[in-house]
Structure formats: structure tokens, C-alpha cells
N, C-alpha and C positions, 0 to 999 in steps of 0.2 A: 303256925304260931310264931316260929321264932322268925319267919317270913316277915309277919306283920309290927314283930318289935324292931326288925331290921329298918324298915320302912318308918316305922313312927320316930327311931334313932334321927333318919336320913331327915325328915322334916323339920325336926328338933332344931338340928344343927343347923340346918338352911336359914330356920325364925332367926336362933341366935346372931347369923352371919351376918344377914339382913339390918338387926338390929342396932348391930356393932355395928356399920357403916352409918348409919345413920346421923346425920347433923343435924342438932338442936339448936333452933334459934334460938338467940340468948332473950332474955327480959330482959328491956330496956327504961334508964327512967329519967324525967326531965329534973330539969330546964335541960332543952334541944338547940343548940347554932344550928342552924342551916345556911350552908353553902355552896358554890358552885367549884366544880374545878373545868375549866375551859369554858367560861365565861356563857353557856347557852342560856335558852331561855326555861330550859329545865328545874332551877332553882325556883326559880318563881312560882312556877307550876307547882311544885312542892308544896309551898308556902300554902296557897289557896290548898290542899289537899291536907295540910294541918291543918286550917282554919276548919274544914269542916270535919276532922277528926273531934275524938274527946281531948286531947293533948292541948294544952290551953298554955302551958309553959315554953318556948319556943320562938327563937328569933331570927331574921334572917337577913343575913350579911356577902353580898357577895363576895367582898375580898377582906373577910375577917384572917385576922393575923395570930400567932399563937400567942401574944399578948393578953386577946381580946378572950379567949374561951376559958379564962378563969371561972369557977364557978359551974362551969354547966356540966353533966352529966353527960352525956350522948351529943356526936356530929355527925349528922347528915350531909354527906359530900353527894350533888347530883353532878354528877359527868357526861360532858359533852362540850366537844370544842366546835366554836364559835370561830369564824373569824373577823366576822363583824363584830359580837360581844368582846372578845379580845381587845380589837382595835380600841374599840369604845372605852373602856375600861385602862387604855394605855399600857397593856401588857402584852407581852408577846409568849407563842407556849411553852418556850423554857425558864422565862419567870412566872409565868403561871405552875409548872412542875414545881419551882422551886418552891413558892409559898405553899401549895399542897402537903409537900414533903415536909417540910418543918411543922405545918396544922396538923399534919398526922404523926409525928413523931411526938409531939409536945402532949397531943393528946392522949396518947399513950402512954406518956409519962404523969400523966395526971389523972392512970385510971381511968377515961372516960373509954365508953363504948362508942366504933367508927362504923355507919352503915355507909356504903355507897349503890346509889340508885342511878337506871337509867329507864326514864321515863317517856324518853321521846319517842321510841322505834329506830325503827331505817333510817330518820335521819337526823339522827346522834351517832352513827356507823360510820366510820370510815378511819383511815390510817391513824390521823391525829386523835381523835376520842378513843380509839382501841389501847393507843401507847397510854391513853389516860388511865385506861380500865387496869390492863394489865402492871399497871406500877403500883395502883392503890387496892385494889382487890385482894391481895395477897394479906393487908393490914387491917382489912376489916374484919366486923365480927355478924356481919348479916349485910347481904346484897340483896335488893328489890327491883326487878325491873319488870317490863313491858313485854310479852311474847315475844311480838313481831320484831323484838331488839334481838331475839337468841334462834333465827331460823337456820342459822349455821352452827350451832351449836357452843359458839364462841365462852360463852359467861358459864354455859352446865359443865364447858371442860376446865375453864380457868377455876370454878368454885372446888367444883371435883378434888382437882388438880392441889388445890391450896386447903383442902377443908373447910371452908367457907358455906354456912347454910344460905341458899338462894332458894327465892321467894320469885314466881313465876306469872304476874296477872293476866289478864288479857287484856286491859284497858286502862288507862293510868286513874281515871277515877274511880276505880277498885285499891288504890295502897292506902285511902282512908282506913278502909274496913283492916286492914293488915298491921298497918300503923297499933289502932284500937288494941286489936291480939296484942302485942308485944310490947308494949306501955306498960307500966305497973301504974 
């Protein structure tokens, strides 16, 4: 007997443990900016993955400035550095950090919720997108990406690491349906 309340004890505590670790995505609610940080074509893809969400609130800006996200509720930062889109764009990645940094400071100063997604896979990976990840990740409040983007473990340690709830697809036209979840 007292074998078996030792045991239901041990269980107990493990749910508790379990439970207590646990990260809750937050509820999110529009009007949505959508942006890029390193200028990929990840943003875009977004965009189309609104449009066929319920989320009907929602705009998208590649090099929206913390001027501009008056008003909206929730920013979508998709990361992935471009050096083509860069160029394009006339930025190089430490004024693209800089504008980042100030969209997400501003935003948080005006109470909005910051997710950061990466949508591409493998090839959104590499030195320059990682320093993307790893600067803005810590300042979000829910990260969405693509498996094949975390086969190194990268984003489950960095989220881990920050408390940050990650949201894991296998295919980017799956974050419609996830988007849906966490919309009010």
C-alpha cells in the first residue's frame, strides 16, 4: 500500500513538473504587419499563408519602420537573410539588424505581440539568418517554423533556452491552420 502511494506521489510530481515547463502559446489578435528581417522571400510566403488563413486583418510590408506599426496588434517578423533581397532592397545586414531592432523594440513598447517564423527550411540556414534568429528570438512571444529548418536542433534550444513557445510544421502550408489556433 504505502508502495503504491509512493509511486502515485512519484507520478504526481513528474505531471506537475512536466506541466510547469510547459510553454503556452499566447493568443494573438489583428490587425497583423507582416515583415521580413533579411530581406528573403519568406515574407511573402507568409502573406499568401494569411490570405488563406481566417485572419482577414493583416498587412504586408517588407521594410516597415516602427513609425509605421501604429495601430496594429501582432508582427510577424519572417527571417531569413537574402543577399540578393538585401541588395534589392538597398540594405545591407546591419542596417537590416538595425531596422529590426528598433520594429521590435517599438513594438514592445506599444504592447504588441512579436512572432518570428522561418518558413523556408535549409535554405534560410546559414551564418547570416542564424545571427537573425538568434537576436530576435529571445523578443518574441511565439516562433513557427518549418521542421526541416530545426534538424540540428537550433530554434528547440534557442526557444528552450529563452522560454519562447515553438510551434514545429512540417510543411509551410500548414502555419495557415496554426495561424487559425492562435488568432482570437
Amino acid at each position: 500500500m504505502k508502495k503504491g502511494l509512493f509511486l502515485l506521489a512519484i507520478v504526481i510530481l513528474l505531471s506537475v513538473a512536466a506541466f510547469a515547463n510547459e510553454v503556452i502559446v499566447p493568443t494573438l489578435s489583428q490587425p497583423v504587419m507582416i515583415t521580413t528581417a533579411g530581406q528573403s522571400a519568406g515574407a511573402a510566403m507568409m502573406k499568401v499563408l494569411f490570405t488563406k488563413s481566417q485572419i482577414k486583418e493583416f498587412v504586408f510590408e517588407k521594410l516597415v519602420t516602427s513609425e509605421q506599426i501604429e495601430g496594429y496588434k501582432t508582427l510577424v517578423i519572417v527571417a531569413g537573410a537574402s543577399s540578393k533581397g538585401l541588395g534589392a532592397a538597398g540594405i545591407d545586414l546591419d542596417g537590416e539588424i538595425e531596422r529590426v531592432t528598433t520594429l521590435i523594440e517599438a513594438a514592445k513598447e506599444k504592447g504588441m505581440k512579436v512572432v518570428v517564423a522561418q518558413i523556408e527550411g535549409t535554405a534560410r540556414r546559414g551564418a547570416s539568418s542564424d545571427q537573425l534568429f538568434s537576436l530576435f528570438i529571445p523578443y518574441s512571444d511565439w516562433v513557427i517554423i518549418v521542421r526541416e529548418a530545426d534538424t540540428d536542433g537550433f530554434f528547440t534550444s534557442l526557444c528552450e533556452e529563452n522560454g519562447i513557445p515553438l510551434t514545429i510544421v512540417e510543411k509551410s502550408i500548414e502555419v495557415s491552420a496554426q495561424l487559425n489556433l492562435v488568432f482570437e
